[in-house]
N, C-alpha and C positions, 0 to 999 in steps of 0.2 A: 551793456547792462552790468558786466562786472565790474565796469571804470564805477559805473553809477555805485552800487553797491561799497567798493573799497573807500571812495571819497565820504560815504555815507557814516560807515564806519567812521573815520580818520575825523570826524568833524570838532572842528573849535572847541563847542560845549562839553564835548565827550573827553577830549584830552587833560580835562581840567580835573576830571571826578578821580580819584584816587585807585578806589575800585573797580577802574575800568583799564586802570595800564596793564594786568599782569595778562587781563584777557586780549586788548588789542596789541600787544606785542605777538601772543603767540597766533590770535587770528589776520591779523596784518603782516606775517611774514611773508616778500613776494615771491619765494618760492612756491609758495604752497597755493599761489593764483593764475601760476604758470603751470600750461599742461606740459607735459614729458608721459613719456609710457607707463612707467613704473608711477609714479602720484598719482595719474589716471586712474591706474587697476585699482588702485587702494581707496585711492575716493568713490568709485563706482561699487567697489565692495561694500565699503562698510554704507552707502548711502540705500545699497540694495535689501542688507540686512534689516535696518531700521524701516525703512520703506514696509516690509511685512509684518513691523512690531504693532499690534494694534493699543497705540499709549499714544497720549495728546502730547502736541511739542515735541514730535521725531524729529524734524527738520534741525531744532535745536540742538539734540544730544547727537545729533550724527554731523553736527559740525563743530560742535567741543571735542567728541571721538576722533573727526577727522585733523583737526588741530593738532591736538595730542600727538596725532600718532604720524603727524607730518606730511601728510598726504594731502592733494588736491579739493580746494574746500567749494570751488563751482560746480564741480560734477557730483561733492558728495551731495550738496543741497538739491540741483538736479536731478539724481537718482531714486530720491527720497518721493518726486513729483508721481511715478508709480503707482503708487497708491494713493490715491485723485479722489474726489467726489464719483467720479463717472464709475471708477474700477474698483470701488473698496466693494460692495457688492458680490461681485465677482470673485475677487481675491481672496474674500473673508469665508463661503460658501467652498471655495478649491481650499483651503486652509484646512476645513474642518473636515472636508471627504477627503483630504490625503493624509492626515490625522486618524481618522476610521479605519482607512485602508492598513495603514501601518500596526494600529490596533487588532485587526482581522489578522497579519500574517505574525503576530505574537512577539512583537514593539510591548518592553518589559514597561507598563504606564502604570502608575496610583489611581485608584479608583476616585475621583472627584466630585461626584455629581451628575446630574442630568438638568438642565434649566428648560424649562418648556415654556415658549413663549407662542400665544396665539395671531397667527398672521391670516388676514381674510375669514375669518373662523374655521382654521384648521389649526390644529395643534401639532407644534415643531418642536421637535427634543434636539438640542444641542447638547452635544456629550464634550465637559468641561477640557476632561482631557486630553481628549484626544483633539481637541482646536488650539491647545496650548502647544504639545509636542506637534502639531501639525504647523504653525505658525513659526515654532523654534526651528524645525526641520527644515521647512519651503526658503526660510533665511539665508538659513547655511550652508544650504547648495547655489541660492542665487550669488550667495557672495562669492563662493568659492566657482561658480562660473563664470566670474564677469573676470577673472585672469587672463584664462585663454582667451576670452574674447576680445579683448583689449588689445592682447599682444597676436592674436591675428590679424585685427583691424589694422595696426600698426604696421605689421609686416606685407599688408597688400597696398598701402596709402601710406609711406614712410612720411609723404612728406607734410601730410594733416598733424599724425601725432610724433611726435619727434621722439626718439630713444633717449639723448640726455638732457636731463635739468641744464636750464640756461643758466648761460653766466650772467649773475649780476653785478653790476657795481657793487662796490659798498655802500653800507648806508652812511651815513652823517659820523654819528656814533663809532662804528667800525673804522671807517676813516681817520677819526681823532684816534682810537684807540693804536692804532697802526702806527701812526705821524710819532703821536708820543715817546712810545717806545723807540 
């Protein structure tokens, strides 16, 4: 699926458009398609972060983020899968009670509003802010746990995720620039 996905990318018609080099260089690097330890944790991170953002086109901005910031861009796109049709439900309700909760123990929040929305004919108050710092919060810790986790999984199963970035060839480009010199 990732072959599928990079040739998808990389295609004919696409190479042509101007405004598509500066993106497919930096999302076409094959480092960043190859798992290692370290691109893993980063790409699970930041895909874990977005995953809880409740904003259309996460998928998108947590693989421009994960681009950027040179990290693994399969696991950040699959990370991001989390928050699914089945689990936004779920996620979105735990968001807003660990939001409250932080609230309750005197989490310095702006008072935002209350929106009350009728479900089955019972009347639901969502308290704005505290689903927002609850959303920001539940991010920040999945991201920041998916380190250790990554590099436990690593350290019981060395040989699934590998500790160093592989060596690649160079490319085309790198080759001429090399040769020249």
């Amino acid at each position: 699926m990732v072959r599928k996905v990079h040739r998808l990318l990389r295609h004919r018609r696409l190479r042509r458009q101007e405004w598509w080099k500066p993106i497919r260089n930096s999302l076409l690097d094959r480092r960043l398609w190859h798992p290692c330890r370290d691109t893993v944790a980063g790409g699970i991170s930041i895909g874990l972060f977005f995953a809880m953002m409740p904003m259309p086109f996460q998928t998108l901005a947590a693989a421009a983020i994960a681009a950027r910031a040179k990290v693994n861009i399969p696991f950040t796109v699959a990370a991001c899968f989390v928050s699914n049709p089945l689990t936004e439900p779920f996620v979105r309700i735990t968001q807003h009670r660990f939001g409250c909760w932080l609230r309750s123990i005197g989490a310095p929040m702006p008072k935002l509003g209350v929106v009350e929305i009728t479900f089955d004919e019972k009347l639901v108050q969502l308290d704005v802010a505290a689903f927002i710092i609850g959303f920001l919060v539940i991010g920040v810790l999945l991201a920041l746990a998916a380190y250790p986790i990554v590099h436990l999984f690593s350290a019981i199963l060395p040989n699934h995720l590998p500790i160093k970035k592989h060596k690649l060839r160079p490319t085309r480009e790198e080759a001429r620039r090399s040769s020249a010199n």
